[in-house]
C-alpha positions as CSV (number, residue, x, y, z in Angstrom):
1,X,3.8,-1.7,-13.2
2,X,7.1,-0.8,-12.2
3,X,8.4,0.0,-8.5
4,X,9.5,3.3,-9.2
5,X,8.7,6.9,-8.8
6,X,7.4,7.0,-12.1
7,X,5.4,3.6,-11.9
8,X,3.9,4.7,-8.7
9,X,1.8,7.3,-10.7
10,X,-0.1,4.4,-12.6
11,X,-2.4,4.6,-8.8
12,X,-5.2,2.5,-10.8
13,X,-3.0,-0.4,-11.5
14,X,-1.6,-0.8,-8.3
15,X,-5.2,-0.8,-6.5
16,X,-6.4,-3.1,-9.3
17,X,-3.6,-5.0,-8.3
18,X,-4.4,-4.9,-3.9
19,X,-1.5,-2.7,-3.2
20,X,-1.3,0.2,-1.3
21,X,1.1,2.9,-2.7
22,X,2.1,5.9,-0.7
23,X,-0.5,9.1,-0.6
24,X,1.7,11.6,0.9
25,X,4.1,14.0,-1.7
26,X,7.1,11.6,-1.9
27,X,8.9,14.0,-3.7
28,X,8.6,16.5,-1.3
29,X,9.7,14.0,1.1
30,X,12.7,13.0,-0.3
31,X,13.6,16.9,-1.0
32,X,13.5,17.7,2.5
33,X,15.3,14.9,3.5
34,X,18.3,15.5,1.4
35,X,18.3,18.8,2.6
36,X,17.7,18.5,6.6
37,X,17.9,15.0,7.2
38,X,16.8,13.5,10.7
39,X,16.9,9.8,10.5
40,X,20.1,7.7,8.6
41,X,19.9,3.7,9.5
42,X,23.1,1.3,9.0
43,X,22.2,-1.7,7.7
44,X,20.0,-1.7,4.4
45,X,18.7,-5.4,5.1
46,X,14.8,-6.9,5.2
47,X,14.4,-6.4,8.4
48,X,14.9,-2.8,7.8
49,X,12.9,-2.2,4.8
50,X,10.1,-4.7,6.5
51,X,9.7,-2.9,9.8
52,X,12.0,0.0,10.7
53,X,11.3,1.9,7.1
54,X,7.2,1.4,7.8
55,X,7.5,2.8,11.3
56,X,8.5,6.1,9.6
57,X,6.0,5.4,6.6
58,X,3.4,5.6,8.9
59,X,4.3,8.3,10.2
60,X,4.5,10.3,6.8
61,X,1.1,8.6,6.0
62,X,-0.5,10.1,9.5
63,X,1.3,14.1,8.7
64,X,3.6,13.4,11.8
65,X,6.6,13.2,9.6
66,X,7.7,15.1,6.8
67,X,11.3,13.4,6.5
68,X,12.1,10.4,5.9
69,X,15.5,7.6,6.9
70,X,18.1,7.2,4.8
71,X,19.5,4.1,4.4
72,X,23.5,3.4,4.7
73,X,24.7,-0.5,4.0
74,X,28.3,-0.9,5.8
75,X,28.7,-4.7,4.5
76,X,26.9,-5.7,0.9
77,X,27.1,-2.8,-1.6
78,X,25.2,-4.4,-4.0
79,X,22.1,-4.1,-2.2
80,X,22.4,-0.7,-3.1
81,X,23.2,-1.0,-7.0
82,X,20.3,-4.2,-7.3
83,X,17.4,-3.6,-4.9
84,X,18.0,0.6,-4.0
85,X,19.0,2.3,-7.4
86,X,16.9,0.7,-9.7
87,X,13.7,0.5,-7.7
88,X,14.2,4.4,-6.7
89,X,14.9,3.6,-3.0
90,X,11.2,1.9,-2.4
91,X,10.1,-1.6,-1.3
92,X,7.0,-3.7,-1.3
93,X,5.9,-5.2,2.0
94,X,4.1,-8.5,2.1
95,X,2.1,-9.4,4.9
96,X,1.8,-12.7,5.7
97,X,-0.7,-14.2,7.9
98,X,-1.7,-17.5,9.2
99,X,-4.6,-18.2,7.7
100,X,-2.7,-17.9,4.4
101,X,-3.9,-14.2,3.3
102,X,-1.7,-10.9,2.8
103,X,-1.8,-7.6,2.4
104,X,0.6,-5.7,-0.2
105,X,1.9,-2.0,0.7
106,X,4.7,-0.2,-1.2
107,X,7.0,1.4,1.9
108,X,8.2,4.6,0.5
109,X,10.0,6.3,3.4
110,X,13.5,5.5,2.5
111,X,14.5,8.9,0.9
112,X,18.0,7.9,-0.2
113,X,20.4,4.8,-0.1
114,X,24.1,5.5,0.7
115,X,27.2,3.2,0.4
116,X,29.3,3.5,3.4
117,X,32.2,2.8,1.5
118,X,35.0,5.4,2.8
119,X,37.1,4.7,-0.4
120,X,34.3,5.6,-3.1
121,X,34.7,9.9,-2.3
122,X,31.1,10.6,-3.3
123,X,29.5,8.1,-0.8
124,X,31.8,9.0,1.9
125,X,31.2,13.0,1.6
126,X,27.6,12.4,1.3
127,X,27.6,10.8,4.7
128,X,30.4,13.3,6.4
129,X,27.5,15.8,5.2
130,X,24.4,13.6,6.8
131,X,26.5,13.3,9.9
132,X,27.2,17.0,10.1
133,X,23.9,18.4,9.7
134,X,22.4,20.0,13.0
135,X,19.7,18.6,11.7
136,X,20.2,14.3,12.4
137,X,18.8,12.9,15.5
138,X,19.0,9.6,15.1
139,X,20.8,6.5,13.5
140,X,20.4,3.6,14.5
141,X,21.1,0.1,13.3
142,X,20.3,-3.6,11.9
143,X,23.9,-4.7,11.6
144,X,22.9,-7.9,13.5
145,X,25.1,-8.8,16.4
146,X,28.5,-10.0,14.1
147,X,28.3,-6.6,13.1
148,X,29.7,-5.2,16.6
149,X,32.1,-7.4,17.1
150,X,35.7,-6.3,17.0
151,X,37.7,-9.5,18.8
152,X,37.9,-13.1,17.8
153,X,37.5,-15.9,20.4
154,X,41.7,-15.6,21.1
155,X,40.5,-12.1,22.3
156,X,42.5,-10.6,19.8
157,X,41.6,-7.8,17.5
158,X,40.3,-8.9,13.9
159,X,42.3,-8.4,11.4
160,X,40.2,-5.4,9.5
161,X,39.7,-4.1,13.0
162,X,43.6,-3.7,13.3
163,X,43.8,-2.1,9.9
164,X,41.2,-0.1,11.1
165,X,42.8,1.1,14.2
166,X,46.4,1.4,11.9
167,X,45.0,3.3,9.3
168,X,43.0,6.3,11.1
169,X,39.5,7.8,10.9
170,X,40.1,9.0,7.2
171,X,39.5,5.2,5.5
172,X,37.5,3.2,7.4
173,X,36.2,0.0,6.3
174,X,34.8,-2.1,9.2
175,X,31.2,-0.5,10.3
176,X,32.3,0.1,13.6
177,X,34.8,2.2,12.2
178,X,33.1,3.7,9.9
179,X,30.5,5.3,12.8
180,X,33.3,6.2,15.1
181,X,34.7,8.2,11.9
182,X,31.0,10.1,11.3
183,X,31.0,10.7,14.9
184,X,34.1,12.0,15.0
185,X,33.4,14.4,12.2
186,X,30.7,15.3,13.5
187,X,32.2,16.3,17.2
188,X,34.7,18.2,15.0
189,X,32.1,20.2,13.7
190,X,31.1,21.5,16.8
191,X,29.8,18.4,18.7
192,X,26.0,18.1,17.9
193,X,24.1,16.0,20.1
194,X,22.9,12.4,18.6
195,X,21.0,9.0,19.8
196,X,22.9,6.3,18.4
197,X,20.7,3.3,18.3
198,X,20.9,-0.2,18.1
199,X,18.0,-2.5,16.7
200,X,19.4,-5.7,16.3
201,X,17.9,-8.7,18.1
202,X,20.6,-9.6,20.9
203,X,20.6,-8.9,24.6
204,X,21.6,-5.2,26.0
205,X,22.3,-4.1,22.3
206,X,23.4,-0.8,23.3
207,X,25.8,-1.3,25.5
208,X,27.3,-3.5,23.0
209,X,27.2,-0.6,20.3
210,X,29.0,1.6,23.1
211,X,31.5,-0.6,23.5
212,X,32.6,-0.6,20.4
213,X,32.2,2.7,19.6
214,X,34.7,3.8,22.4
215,X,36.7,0.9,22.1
216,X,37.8,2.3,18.5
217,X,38.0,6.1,19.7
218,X,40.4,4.7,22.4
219,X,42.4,3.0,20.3
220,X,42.3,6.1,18.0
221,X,43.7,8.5,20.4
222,X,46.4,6.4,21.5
223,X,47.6,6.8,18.1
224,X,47.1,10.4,18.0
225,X,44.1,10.5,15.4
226,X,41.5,11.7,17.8
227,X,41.3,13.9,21.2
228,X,40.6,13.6,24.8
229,X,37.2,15.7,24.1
230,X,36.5,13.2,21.5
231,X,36.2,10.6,23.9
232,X,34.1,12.8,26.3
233,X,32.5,13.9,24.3
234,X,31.4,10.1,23.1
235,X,30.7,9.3,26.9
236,X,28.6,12.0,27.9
237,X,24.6,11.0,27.4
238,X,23.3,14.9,26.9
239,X,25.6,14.5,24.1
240,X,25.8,10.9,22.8
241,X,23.4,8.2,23.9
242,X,23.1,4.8,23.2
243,X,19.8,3.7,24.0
244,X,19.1,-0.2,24.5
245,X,15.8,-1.9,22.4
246,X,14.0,-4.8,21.6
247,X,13.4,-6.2,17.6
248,X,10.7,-9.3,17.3
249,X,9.5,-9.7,14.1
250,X,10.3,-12.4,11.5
251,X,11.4,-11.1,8.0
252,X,12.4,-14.8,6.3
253,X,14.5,-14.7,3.0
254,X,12.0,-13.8,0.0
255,X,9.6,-16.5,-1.6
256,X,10.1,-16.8,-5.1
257,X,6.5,-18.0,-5.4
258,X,6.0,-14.6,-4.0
259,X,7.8,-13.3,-6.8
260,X,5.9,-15.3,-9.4
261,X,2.5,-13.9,-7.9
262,X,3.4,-10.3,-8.1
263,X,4.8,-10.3,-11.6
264,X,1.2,-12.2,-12.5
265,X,-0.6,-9.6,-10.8
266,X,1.8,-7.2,-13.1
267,X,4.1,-5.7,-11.2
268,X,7.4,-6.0,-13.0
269,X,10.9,-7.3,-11.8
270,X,10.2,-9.1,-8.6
271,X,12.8,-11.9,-8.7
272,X,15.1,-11.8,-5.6
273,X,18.9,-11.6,-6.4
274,X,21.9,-13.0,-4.7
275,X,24.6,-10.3,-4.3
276,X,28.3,-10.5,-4.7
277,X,28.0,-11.2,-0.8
278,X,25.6,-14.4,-1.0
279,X,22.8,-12.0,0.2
280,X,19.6,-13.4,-1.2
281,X,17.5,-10.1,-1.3
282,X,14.4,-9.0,-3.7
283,X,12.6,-5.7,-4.4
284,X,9.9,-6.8,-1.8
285,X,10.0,-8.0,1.8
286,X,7.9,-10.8,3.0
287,X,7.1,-10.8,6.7
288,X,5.1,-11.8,9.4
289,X,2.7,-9.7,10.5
290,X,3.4,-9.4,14.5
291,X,6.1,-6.8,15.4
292,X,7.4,-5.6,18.5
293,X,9.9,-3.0,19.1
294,X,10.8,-1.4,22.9
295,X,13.4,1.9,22.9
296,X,15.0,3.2,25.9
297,X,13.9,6.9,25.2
298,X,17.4,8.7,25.8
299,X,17.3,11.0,22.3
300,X,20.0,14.1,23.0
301,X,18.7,15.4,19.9
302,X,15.0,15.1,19.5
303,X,13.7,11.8,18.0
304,X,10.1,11.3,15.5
305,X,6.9,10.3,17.0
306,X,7.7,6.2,17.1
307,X,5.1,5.8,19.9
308,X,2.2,6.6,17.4
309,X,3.8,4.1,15.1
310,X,3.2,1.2,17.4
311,X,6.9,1.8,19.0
312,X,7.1,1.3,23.1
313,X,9.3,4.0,24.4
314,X,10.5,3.5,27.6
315,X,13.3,3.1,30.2
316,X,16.3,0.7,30.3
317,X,14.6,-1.3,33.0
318,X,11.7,-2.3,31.1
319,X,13.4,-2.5,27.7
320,X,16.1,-5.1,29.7
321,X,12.8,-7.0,31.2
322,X,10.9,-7.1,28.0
323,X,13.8,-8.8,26.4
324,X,14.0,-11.0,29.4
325,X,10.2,-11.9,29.0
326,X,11.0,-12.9,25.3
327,X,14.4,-14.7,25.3
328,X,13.8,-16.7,29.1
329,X,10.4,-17.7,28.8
330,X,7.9,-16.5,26.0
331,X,9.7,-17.3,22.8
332,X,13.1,-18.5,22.8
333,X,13.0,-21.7,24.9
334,X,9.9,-22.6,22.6
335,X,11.9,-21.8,19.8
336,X,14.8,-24.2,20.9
337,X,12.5,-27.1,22.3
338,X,10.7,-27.4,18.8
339,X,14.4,-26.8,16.8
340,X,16.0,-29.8,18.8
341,X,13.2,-32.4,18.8
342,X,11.8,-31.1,15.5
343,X,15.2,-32.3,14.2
344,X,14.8,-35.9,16.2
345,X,11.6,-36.4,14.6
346,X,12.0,-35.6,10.9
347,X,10.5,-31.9,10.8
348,X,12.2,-29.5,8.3
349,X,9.3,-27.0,9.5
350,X,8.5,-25.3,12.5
351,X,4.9,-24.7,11.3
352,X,4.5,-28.2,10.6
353,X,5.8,-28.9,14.5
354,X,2.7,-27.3,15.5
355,X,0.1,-29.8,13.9
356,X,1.9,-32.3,16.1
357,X,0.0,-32.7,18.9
358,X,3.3,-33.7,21.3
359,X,5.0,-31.2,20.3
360,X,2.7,-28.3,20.2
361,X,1.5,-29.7,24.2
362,X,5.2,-29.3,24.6
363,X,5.5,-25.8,23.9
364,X,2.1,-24.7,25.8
365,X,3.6,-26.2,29.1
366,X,6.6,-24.9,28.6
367,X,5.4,-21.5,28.1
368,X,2.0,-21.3,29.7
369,X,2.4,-23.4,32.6
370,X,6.0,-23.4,33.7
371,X,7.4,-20.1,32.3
372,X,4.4,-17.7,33.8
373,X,4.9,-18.6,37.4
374,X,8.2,-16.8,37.0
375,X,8.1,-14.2,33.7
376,X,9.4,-11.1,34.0
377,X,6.6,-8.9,33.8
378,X,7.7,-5.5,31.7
379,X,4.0,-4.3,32.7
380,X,4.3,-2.4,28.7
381,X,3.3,-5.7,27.2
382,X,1.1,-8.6,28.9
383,X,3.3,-12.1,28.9
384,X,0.0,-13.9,28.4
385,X,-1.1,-12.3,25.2
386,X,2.7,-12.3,24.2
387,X,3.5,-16.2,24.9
388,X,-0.1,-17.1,23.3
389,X,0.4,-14.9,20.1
390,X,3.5,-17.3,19.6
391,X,2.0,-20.2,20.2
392,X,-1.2,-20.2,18.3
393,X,-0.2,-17.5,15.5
394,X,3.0,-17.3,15.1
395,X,4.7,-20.4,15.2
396,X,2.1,-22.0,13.8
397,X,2.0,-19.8,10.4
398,X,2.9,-22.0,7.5
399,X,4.1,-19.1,5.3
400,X,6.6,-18.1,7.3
401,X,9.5,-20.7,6.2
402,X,11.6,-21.1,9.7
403,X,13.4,-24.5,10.0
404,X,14.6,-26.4,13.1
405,X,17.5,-27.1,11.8
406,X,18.5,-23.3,11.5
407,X,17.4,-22.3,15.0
408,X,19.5,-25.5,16.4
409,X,22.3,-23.6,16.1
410,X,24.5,-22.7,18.5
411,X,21.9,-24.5,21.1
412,X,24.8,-24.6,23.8
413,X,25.2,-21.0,24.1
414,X,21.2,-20.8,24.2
415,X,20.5,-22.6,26.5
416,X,21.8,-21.0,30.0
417,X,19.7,-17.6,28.8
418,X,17.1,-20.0,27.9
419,X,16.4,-22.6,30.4
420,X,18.9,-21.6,33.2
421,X,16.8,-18.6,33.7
422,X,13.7,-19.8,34.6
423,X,15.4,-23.0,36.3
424,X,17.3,-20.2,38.6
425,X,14.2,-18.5,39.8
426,X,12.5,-21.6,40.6
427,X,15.5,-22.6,43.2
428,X,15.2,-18.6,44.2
429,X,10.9,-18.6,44.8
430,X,10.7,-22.3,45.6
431,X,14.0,-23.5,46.8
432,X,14.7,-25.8,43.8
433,X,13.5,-27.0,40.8
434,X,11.3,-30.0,41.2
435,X,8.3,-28.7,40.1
436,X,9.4,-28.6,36.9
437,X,9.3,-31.6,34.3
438,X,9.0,-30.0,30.5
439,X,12.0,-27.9,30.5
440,X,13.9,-30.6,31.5
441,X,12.4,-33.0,28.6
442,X,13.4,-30.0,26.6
443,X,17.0,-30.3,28.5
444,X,16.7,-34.4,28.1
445,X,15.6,-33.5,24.1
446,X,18.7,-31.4,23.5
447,X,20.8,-34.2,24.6
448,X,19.1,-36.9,22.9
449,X,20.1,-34.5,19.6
450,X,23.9,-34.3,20.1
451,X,23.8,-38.0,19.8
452,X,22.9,-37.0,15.8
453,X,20.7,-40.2,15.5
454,X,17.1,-39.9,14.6
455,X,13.8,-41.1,16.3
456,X,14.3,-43.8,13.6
457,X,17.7,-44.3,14.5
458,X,19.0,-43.0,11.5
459,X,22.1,-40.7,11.6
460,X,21.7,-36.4,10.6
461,X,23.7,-33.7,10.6
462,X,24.0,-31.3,13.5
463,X,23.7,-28.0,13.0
464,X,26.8,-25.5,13.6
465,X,28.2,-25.3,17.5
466,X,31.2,-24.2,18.8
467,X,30.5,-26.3,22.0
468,X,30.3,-29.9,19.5
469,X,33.5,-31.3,20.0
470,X,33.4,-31.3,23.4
471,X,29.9,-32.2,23.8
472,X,30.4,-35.1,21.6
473,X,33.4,-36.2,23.6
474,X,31.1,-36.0,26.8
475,X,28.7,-38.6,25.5
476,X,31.5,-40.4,23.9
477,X,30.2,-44.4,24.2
478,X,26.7,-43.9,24.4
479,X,24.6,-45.0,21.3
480,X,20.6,-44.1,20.5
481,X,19.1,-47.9,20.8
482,X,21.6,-49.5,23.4
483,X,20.4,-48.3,26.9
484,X,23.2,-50.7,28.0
485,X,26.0,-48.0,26.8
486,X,24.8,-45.5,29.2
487,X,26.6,-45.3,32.6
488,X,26.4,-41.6,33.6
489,X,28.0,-39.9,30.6
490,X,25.1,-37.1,30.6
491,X,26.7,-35.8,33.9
492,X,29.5,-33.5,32.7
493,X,26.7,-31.9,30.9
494,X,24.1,-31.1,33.2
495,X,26.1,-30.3,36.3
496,X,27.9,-27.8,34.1
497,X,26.8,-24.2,35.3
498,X,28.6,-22.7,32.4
499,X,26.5,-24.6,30.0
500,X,23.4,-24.0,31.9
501,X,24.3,-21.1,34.3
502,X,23.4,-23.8,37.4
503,X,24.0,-27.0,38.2
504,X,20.9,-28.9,37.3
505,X,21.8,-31.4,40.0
506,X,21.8,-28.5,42.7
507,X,18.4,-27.5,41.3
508,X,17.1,-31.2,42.0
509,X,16.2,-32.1,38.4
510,X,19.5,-33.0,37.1
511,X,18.5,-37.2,37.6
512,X,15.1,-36.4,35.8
513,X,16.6,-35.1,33.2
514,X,18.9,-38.2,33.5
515,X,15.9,-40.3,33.3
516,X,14.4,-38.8,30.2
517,X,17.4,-39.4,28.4
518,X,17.7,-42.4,28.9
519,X,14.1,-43.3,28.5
520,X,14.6,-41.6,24.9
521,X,17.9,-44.0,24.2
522,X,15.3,-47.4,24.9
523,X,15.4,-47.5,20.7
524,X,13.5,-47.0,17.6
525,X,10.9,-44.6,18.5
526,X,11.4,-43.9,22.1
527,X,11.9,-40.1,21.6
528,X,8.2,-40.2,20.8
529,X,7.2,-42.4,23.3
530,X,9.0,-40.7,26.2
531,X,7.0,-37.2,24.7
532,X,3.7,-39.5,24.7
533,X,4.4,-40.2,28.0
534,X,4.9,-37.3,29.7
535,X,2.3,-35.1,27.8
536,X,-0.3,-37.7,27.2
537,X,-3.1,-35.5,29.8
538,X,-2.1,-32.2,28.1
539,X,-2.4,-33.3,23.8
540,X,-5.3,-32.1,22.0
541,X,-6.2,-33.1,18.1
């Protein structure tokens, strides 16, 4: 069987083979599309295909659609030549769930993959034609954060960004640039309202979309390539919005075992690829089965039916406090307590972190007992169920390959959003912090990690962190196994409200977290004693 148009007809094969393949007239679809299109998505990634693409494949599926996205890639263009053109546009979906089943679907909405490459004319005038259709409502993104960035750390432009800004709306070749281009095509061609939306996980997304987006037509009209009304035009939300969201779901870099099965089960081709651009990408997405996206309904232009897709469409406010719930309490700070003792103890697996009965008690009190007190409720989605779906389905799923050591990075910059958070609204409800003791062992765990020594005393590499040097050069003298070489060195570090976003001290658990560090310096094996000790009435076999 082959994942194409054509190889979609074989319908018997695919359902001997447990995959569900599109019932709706594709080719109809993708006619309609091309002619009036609605929907065009930057960013031609897994996540994409995996969840944003099915949202509109339901859709078709239901008859509430009869268009589908098409997909632009700004970054990697041979996505488009190896995983697009030869598969005719359509991915395979694996689901995979925790008790080690999965269920196989082909996603068929993507109607047409562009390169957004301004210098290849045919690309470029297909999407100054997408972009000037009355007809496009939305396009939104997956860039991931990077992909908005237009300044280095010296707050200076990058150096494609100044080219950008040098050269003019006519050859863009940053992605920023290349929407503020569309957009202004599309305002000279008599200003169409559009929702311009970002889906990438980070904090207040659209506003950081926005940002950018003016920040380039600014710079544009001080050189004379764009208008004052181009600008107002940008700014004005009956025209232009930028509505904020929420992404949770984990799309992990395809299994080559996964691969293997499909073939055996005869569908042709599956081996993933790695592009010109190191992206490791395959014909078929394997992903988790929980997904979560929350939109800040602001759609100038008219939007599809998301809601009956399983999308929550609401206001700022709750889209800002459902990201809050998620990145303060109910996943994140779980996330970072298993990366940085997961790395202590030996794990290369968060799924395997869960069969361990300190570390999984560590999570639950984290989450269940300290973070609930304080959530913030976005009433759309229950805390409770959230916080338990990660802890006893989702973390724990063992075919969803997620490593400490990759979600160790960049702890310092984590950890204010993280811990601080919650620490902050204990002072505020309580008047400190003292009735807290497992976020700081998470705190005291972190810290026990930037000394790179394991449990066993036995050196590893820390993962990437701007923040390393001068972390390192805090603790400078102490040494995992000699107590003795500790006289105060963590204080730097926890009093610091720009680490943290509060001094811990001023909180009033500052010396406890002290006091766990130092506990898990005693030697060989004290990390997991000082766990033992303080979760030995909460562990379960």
């Amino acid at each position: 069987m082959n994942l194409t148009d054509t190889g979609l007809q074989e319908r018997q094969a695919w359902k001997k083979a447990g995959i569900e393949i599109p019932s709706y007239d594709r080719a109809a679809m993708v006619k309609k599309t091309k002619e009036a299109p609605g929907w065009v998505h930057f960013g031609a990634g897994n996540i994409f295909r995996g969840f944003i693409a099915g949202l509109q494949d339901a859709l078709l599926e239901e008859g509430l659609a009869d268009t589908g996205i098409i997909a632009a890639e700004t970054f990697d263009f041979d996505i488009m030549d190896k995983i697009y053109e030869p598969f005719d546009d359509l991915a395979l979906l694996i689901t995979l769930k925790a008790d080690g089943s999965t269920e196989k679907k082909v996603i068929a909405s993507i109607a047409e993959g562009v390169k957004a490459d301004s210098a290849d004319a045919q690309e470029w005038e297909r999407l100054r034609a997408i972009f000037t259709s009355s007809s496009l409502q939305m396009v939104s993104f997956t860039i991931t954060e990077k992909g908005y960035a237009l300044k280095g750390a010296d707050g200076t432009y990058f150096p494609f960004v100044q080219s950008d800004i040098n050269n003019g709306p006519e050859h863009p070749a940053g992605a920023m640039a290349v929407v503020c281009a569309l957009l202004l095509e599309r305002y000279r061609q008599g200003a169409a309202p559009l929702a311009v939306v970002s889906m990438d996980n980070c904090s207040h997304n659209g506003e950081k979309l926005q940002n950018s987006i003016l920040t380039m037509a600014e710079e544009w009209k001080k050189k004379g390539f764009a208008d004052d009304g181009f600008l107002e035009y940008l700014k004005n939300e009956e025209k232009i919005a930028f509505p904020w969201s929420m992404i949770d779901k984990i799309t992990p870099r395809p299994s080559v075992s996964l691969a293997e099965q499909l073939e055996t089960d005869g569908v042709a081709a599956m081996q993933p690829v790695i592009t010109s651009k190191r992206t490791y990408i395959a014909p078929f997405v394997n992903a988790e089965g929980p997904q979560y996206l929350v939109i800040e309904d602001k759609f100038p232009a008219g939007r599809p039916a998301l809601e009956k897709a399983g999308v929550y469409m609401t206001d700022r406010d709750t889209v800002n406090k459902v990201e809050r719930m998620k990145v303060t309490t109910c996943l994140n700070p779980l996330h970072t307590a298993l990366a940085v003792y997961g790395c202590i103890l030996g794990y290369t697996s968060i799924a395997e972190e869960m069969k361990d009965p300190e570390l999984r008690a560590l999570v639950e009190k984290i989450g269940l007992t300290e973070g609930m007190p304080v959530v913030t409720d976005p009433k759309i989605l229950s805390p409770e169920d959230f916080v338990n779906e990660v802890i006893y389905d989702r973390l724990p799923n063992p075919f969803i390959p997620d490593a400490p050591q990759r979600i160790a990075s960049d702890t310092s910059q984590k950890v204010g959003i993280r811990y601080g958070e919650t620490i902050k609204s204990y002072v505020e409800r309580y008047g400190d912090a003292k009735k807290l003791t497992f976020i700081p062992l998470a705190i005291a765990g972190w810290c026990r990690y930037l000394l790179a020594v394991d449990d066993e005393l036995n050196p590893f590499e820390l993962s990437a962190d701007p923040m390393i040097p001068e972390l390192k050069g805090w603790l400078q003298g102490v040494e995992a196994g000699k107590p003795e070489t500790y006289a105060g060195q963590l204080k730097p570090i926890l009093s610091n409200e720009n680490i943290f976003g509060v001094n811990l001290y001023d909180a009033g658990i500052g010396s406890l977290t002290e006091a766990m560090f130092l506990e898990e310096i005693a030697g060989a094996g004290a990390v997991r004693e000082t766990l033992r000790k303080y979760l030995q009435h909460f562990t379960r076999s």
